[in-house]
N, C-alpha and C positions, 0 to 999 in steps of 0.2 A: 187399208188402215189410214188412219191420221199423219201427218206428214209433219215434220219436225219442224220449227220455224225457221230454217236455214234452208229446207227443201222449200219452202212454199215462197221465199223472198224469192230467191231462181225460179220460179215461174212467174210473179207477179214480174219480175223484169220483162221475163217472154212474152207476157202478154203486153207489157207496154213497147215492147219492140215490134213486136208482129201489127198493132197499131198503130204506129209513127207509121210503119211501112204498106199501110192497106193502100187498094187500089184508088185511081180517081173516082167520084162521085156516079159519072155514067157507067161504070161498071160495078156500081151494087154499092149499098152503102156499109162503112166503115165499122168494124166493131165499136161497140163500147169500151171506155177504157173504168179500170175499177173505181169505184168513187170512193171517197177518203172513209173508211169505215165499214166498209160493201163486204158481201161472200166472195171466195172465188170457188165454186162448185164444184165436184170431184164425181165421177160416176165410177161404178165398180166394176165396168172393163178392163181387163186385166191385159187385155190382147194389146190396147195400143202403147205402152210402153213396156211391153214385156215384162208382164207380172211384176212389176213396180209398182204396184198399189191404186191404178186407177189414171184416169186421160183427164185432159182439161176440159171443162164443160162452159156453159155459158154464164156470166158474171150478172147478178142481179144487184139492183140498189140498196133492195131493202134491208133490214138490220138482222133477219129471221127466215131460214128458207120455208118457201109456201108446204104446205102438206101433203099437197097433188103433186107434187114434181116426179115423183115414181121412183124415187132415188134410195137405196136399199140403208139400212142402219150405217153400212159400213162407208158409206158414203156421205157420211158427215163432214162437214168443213167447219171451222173457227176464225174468228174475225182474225186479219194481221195485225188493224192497229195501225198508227204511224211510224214508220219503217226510220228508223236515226241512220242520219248523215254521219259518213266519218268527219273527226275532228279536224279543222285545216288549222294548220300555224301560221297565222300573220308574215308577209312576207318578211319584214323587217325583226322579227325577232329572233330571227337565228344572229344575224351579224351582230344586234344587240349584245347579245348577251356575250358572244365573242370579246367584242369591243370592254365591256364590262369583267369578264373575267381577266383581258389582258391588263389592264389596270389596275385591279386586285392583285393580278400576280406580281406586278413591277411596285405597288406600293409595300406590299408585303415581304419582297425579296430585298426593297430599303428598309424598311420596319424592324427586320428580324437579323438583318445581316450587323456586323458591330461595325460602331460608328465611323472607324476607319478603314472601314471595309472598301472593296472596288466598288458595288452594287449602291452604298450607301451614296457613294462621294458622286458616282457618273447619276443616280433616279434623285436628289433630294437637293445636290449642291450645281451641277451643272444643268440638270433637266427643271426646269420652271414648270409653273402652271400650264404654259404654252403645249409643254411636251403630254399632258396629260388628256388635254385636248387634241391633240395629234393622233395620241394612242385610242383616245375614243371614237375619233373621227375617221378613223383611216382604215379599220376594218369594212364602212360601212362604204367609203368610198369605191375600195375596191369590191367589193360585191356588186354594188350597182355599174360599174366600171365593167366588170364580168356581164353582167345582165345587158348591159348596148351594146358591147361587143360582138354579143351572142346574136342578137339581133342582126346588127349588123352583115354576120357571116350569113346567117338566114337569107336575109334579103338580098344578099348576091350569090346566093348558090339559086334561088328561084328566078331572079330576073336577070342574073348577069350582073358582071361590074360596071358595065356605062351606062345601067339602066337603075340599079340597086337604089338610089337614094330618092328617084320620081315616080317610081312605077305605081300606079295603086295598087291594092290589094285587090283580089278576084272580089266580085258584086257578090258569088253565091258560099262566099266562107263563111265562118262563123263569127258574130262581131267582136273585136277586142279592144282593148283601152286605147285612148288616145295617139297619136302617132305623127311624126315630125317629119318631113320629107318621104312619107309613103311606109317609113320599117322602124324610126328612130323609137321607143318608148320616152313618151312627155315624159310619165313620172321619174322613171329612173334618172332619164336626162336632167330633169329639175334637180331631183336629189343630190345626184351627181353635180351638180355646178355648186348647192350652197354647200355643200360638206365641203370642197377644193376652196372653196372662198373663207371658208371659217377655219381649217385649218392654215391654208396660205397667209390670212392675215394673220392668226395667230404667230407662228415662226416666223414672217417678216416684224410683225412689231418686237417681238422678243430679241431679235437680233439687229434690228435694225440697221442703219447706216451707219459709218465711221463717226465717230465724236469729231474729228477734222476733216473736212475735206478736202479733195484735189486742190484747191485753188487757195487752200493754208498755205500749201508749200510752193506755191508760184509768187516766191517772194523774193527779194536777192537779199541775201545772210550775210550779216556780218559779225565779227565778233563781239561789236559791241550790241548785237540785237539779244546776243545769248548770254545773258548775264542771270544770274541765280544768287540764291539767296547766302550769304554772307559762310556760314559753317559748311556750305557744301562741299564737299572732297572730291577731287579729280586724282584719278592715276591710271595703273596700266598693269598687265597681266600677265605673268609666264607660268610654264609648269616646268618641274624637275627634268623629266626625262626629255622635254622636250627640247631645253636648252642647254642642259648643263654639261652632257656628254660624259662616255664612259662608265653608264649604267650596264654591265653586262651581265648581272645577277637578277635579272628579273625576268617574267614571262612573255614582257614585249621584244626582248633582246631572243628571246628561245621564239618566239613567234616568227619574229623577221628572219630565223635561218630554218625552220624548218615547215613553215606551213607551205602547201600548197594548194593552190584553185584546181577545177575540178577540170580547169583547160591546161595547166602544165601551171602557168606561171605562177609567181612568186607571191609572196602575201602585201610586199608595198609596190605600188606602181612604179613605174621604171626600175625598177628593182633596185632601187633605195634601201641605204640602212643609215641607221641612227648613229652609230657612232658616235663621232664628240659633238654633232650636232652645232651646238655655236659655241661651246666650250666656256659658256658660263659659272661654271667651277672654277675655273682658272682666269675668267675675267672678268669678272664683278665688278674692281676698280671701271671698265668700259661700260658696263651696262650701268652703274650708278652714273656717270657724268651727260646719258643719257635719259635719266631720271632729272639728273638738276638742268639739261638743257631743256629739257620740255616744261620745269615746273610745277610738275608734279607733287603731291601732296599724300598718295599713297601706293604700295607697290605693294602688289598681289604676285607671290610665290611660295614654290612648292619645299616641301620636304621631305625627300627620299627616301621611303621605308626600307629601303633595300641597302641602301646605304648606310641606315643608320643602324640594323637588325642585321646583316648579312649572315647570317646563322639564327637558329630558333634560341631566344635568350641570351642571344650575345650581343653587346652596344659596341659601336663605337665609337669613341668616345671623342677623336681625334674632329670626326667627320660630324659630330654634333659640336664641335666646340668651335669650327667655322660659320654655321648656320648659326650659332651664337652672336660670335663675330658680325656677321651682314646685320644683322634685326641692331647693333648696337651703332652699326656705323651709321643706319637708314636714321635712327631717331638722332642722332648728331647733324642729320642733314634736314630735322623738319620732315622725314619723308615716315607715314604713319606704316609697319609691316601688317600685311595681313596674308597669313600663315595656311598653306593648303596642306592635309595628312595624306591624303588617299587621291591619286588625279590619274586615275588609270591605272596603274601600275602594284605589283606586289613581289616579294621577295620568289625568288627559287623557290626556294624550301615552303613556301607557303602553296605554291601551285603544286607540287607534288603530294602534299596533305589535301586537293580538293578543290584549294582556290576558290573563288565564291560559292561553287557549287555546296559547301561545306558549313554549316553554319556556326563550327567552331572560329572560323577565322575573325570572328567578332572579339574572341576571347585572345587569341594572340595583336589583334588590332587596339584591344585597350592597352595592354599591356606596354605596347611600341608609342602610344599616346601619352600614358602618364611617364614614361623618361623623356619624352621629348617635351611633354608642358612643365616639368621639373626644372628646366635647361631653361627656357623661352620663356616661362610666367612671369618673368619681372618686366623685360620689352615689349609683350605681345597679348594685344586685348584681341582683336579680331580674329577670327578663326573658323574657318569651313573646314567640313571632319572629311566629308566625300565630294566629288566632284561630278556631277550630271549623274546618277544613278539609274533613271534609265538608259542614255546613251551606250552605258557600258551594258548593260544585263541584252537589249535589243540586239545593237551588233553586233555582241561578241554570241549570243545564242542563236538571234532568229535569221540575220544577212551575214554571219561571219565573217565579216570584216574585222574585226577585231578578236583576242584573245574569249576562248581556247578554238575559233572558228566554228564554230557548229551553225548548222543552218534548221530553221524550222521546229527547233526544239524548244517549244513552249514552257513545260514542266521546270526545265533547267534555267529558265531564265524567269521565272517566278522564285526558286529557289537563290538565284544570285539577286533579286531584290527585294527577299527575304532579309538575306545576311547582311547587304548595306547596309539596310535600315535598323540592322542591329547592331552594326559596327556603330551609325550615326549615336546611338540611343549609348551604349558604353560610352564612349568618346565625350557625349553631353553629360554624362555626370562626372567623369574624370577629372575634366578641365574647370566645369564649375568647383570642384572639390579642391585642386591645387592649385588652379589659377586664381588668389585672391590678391592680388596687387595691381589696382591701377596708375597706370602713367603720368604722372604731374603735368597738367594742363592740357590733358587728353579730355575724352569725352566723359570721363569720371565713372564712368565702371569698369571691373576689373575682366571681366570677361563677357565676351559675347561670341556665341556660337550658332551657325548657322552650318546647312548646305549651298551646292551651288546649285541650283536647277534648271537644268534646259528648259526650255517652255517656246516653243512655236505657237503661235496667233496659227487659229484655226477658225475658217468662215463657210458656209456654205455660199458657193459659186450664185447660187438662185435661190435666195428664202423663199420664194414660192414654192418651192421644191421640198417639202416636210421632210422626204427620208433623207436630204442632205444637211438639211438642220440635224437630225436627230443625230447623222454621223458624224458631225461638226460638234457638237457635243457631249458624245461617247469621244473620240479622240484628245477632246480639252480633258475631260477626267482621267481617262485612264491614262496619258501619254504625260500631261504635264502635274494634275493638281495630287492624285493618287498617291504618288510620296510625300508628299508635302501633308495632306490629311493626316497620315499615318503619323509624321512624326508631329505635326504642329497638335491634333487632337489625340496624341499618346494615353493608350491606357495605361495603368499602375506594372510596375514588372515586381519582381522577388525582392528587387531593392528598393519599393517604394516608388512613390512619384518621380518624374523626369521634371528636374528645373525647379525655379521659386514657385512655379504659376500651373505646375501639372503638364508643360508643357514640354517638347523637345526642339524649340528655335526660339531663339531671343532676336534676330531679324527674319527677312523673306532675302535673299539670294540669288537672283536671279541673270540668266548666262540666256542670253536673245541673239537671234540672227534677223533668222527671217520667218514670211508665214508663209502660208497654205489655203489653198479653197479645195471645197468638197464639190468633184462637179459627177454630170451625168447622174442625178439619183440618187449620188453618195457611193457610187463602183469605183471612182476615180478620185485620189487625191495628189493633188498636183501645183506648182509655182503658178500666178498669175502671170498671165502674158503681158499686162500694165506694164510691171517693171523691169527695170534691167537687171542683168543677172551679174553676178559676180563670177570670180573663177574659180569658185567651188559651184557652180550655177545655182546657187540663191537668189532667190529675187529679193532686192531692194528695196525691201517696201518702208521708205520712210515714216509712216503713221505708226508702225506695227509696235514702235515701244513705246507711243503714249498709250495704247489701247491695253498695254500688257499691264502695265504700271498700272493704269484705273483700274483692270480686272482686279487684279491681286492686294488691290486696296481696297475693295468693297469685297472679297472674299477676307480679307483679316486686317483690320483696319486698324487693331491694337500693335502692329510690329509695323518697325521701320523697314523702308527697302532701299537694298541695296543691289548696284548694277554690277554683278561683279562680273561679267563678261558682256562685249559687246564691239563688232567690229566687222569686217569686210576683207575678201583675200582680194588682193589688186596686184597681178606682176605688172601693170603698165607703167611706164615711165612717160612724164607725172604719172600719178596714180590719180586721176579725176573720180574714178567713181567714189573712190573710198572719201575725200575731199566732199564733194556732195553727199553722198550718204551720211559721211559724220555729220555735217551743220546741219542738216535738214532731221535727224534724227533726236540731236541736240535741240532742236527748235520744237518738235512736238515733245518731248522730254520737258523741257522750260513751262510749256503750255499747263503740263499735267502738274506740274511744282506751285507757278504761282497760281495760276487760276482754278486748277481743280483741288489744291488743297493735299497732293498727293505727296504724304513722307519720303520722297526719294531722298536719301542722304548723300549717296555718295554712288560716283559713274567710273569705274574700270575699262577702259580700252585694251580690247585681248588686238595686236599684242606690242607689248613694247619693240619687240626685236622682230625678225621673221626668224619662224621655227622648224622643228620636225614634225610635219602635220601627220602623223599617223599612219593611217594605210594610204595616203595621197603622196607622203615624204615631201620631199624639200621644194617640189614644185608648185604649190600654191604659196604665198605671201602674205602675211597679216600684221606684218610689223609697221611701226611707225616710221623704228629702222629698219633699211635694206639691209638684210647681210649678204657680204659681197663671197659665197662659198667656194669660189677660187682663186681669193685674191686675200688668203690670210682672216678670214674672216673679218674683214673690216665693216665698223660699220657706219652708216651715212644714213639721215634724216632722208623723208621722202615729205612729198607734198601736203599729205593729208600730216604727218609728225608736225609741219609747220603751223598747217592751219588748226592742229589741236593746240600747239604752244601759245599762239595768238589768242585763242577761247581763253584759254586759263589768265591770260595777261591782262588782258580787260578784265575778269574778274577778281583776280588780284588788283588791280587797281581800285575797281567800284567799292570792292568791301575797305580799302584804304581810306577812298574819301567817304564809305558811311561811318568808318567808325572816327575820322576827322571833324564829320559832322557832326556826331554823337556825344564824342569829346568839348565841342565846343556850346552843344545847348545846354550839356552839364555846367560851363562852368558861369553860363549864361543866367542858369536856374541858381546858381548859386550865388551869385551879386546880388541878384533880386531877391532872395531870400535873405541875407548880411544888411542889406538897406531897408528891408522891411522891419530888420530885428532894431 
């Protein structure tokens, strides 16, 4: 019988096999192979494929078999026709469309996510053009990166590894594409360099180099090189629990006696506790006369939730009416208060309801804000609601160093900056709503409310290096700018808009140390070895707060910034590094003021005193005063305290003789106008 066109392609191969393989010439000549259009003959022996319908016969050219062939009805054939190739796919079109759907996805996970979103803030605000080029490029990279490799391995499993990169290729293989040292693929190779080249440049020009260089700061500082602009405000920074001692009603006091590490020891190093700390409750007259020895102009401190709430719905009334007290005595002294709610710390009673994990705590946290902006709104324009909002949610969930310890738990520390952000968001309409009284010859509005936000400078170690660009700015989003999105682009809540402007910050807030590079690939983030380190091992990196300031001025250009932390722990006596590190930080600070145009208002030095560092306790340093912790707490200026008193005195001076200046072409202008009349 006739044979189905899937039986007859299987022969028509057999017979082009069995002809590639005929014998040489002097032993008989070679069959014919079929010709495009030919019969291929069938005879009705049934013997030689076991009654399978017939054996292969001999192939003629013509379009019709001849008459005579002798060949019975059943022994009919039908032309095959041209036999279709399977379809091949373009090498490059698989990584294509890879590359192309990841881009779609990463566009569309910003698109669709809301504006405040994580997805939104790290693909549309941190990720430029750059990154989208990255994304497109880097599937294709790695394929063909796979494709040499592979090669590669080839070529040394056949010739060996001392031989792998010269050997030729055997004379009698079959030919293949072009080839670079005997195994290399040209093409892939090519490929592979201008996609590295186009992505490399791409995330080096996107990141490019420091706006100052090494050789800014190879200068010798003085006070009078740091001079700023007239209204700028200098002061210094403490928190409640950290100085004032005798907070035993909170979670950090329950933390330091019963957490333990998973080696025995205790929750603070040397197993430190807080206690009275420096006992700045009791001696505020001390820490004020070193506010007016340094000349200071404003003082950033806490007020104690726990203190003032010690029960759910109970005030006291005593212990707000000294915080009263301080903010009245500070503006009798010229010194402007700026009032912290939240700096770590929460009542007893509030940790046992859930503590951040709880997103009620928002609703007992407003309530503790508007008796204490009721108390304080007539002194006090400035005001941070929370303090580093991720510091707290990371350490205390993901490294448990901090309250409630948990290690690793993601879930819960997205739920505690959840609830900050909602404490911030209550807290921002509270204070706008009762704080309407501005300070006579303040900065003339009556309230302004910010956070404080950590923010580490994040670079990649090698912008050559595209995946440590990309993790160099997934960390800028989600680590520093992520809350800040949230609250500064707020959406509408049950109570309407947040602020005059839809907003939830009336400045940017910002608490700097030091940076970070992204090295190996973006596996590793880690201090630059450039700098020195301090003794919390920071690096030093003098550039890192002009770079911070320009970021966060060309991300919201409409709010003023303010430095509200910023500083160096130095036990050494001098303290040199903190001495260098302030002027040289002060100098690119100045740079970003006059020259780049960059609103800084006002610089905070964390800390006025040295404190209770937290889970490090009393043995790092960051005051300007020493405090002497067994010797009565006394306390004594250190080196770096002088050379910031010195900063401040020249600039007290300069703004003396511009506004002497000022004074005098007014009254200059005004003869000349009297004589003209």
């Amino acid at each position: 019988g006739t044979r189905n066109l899937h039986t007859d392609r299987q022969r028509h191969r057999e017979v082009a096999r069995r002809a590639s393989s005929a014998p040489p010439a002097h032993m008989g000549a070679p069959p014919a192979s079929p010709p495009r259009g030919g019969f291929i003959e069938l005879t009705s022996d049934a013997s030689e494929d076991g009654g399978s319908g017939g054996r292969l016969a001999t192939v003629t050219s013509s379009t019709s078999r001849p008459a005579s062939d002798g060949l019975s009805p059943r022994g009919k054939c039908r032309p095959l026709g041209r036999i279709p190739r399977p379809v091949r796919i373009p090498r490059l079109v698989r990584p294509l469309c890879v590359s192309c759907a990841l881009v779609l996805g990463c566009l569309l996970a910003g698109a669709l996510a809301p504006a405040d979103s994580l997805p939104r803030v790290v693909v549309y605000d941190c990720w430029g053009w750059w990154a989208w080029l990255v994304v497109l490029c880097f599937p294709l990279w790695v394929y063909h990166l796979f494709v040499v490799v592979l090669a590669g391995l080839r070529a040394t499993a056949r010739f060996g590894i001392a031989r792998a990169g010269v050997t030729p290729r055997h004379a009698g293989e079959h030919p293949e594409p072009a080839r670079i040292l005997g195994w290399l693929p040209a093409g892939d190779a090519l490929i592979l360099l201008v996609t590295w080249l186009a992505i490399g440049s791409a995330s080096t020009w996107a990141w490019g180099s420091r706006a100052l260089g090494a050789d800014f700061f190879e200068v010798v500082v003085t006070p009078e090189s740091l001079i700023f602009p007239t209204n700028f405000s200098w002061g210094a920074a403490t928190a409640a629990y950290q100085v004032e001692g005798g907070l035993y009603n909170t979670n950090w006091y329950k933390f330091e006696q019963d957490f333990k590490h998973a080696d025995g020891s205790r929750a603070i190093a040397d197993g430190w506790e807080c206690g009275i700390a420096a006992d700045s409750w009791n001696r505020f007259d001390e820490d004020l006369a070193c506010m007016r020895e340094l000349g200071i102009r404003s003082y950033r401190f806490g007020v104690e939730w726990s203190r003032i709430e010690p029960l759910r719905g109970s005030f006291n009334a005593t212990a707000m009416a000294r915080y009263v007290n301080w903010t009245h005595t500070l503006r009798a002294n010229h010194i402007e208060p700026l009032v912290t709610l939240h700096h770590f710390t929460e009542p007893l009673w509030r940790t046992e309801l859930g503590g951040l994990e709880n997103i009620s705590m928002a609703v007992d946290f407003e309530r503790y804000v508007r008796y204490v902006a009721l108390a304080l709104a007539p002194t006090v324009d400035w005001w941070v609601t929370v303090n580093e909002i991720m510091v707290v949610a990371a350490i205390g969930w993901l490294s448990g160093e901090f309250p409630p310890g948990k290690q690793n738990d993601f879930p819960g520390m997205m739920r505690a900056v959840d609830t900050m952000v909602e404490m911030h968001r209550s807290a921002f309409r509270a204070l706008h709503e009762l704080d309407t009284i501005a300070w006579p010859g303040g900065q003339g509005k009556p309230c302004l409310v910010s956070v404080a936000q950590n923010v580490v400078l994040w670079s990649p170690g090698t912008p050559w290096l595209p995946t440590e660009a990309l993790v160099a700015g997934f960390v800028e989003g989600y680590y520093n700018r992520w809350v800040l999105e949230r609250l500064l682009r707020a959406r509408p809540t049950s109570d309407g808009p947040l602020g005059a402007r839809g907003s939830g910050l009336d400045y940017i807030g910002l608490n700097h140390y030091f940076s970070q590079v992204v090295l190996f690939g973006g596996f590793v983030i880690d201090f630059a070895s450039r700098f020195a380190r301090s003794d919390m091992d920071w690096s030093l990196d003098p550039g890192s707060l002009h770079e911070v300031v320009t970021q966060y001025h060309k991300w919201a250009p409409e709010l003023p910034i303010v430095i509200t932390e910023h500083g160096t722990a130095d036990n050494s006596a001098p303290d040199v590094r903190r001495v260098e590190f302030l002027q040289k930080s002060l100098l690119g600070l100045r740079e970003a003021v006059t020259a780049g145009d960059v609103p800084v208002i006002g610089y905070t030095h964390w800390a006025l005193i040295d404190n209770f560092e937290w889970a490090k306790g009393f043995t790092p340093r960051f005051g300007l005063y020493r405090v002497d912790w067994k010797n009565n707490l006394r306390r004594e200026i250190t080196g770096g305290g002088r050379r910031y008193q010195q900063i401040i005195a020249a600039n007290v001076e300069a703004a003396e003789e511009e506004r002497a200046a000022d004074k005098e072409r007014a009254s200059v202008s005004a003869a000349l106008s009297s004589g003209r009349a």
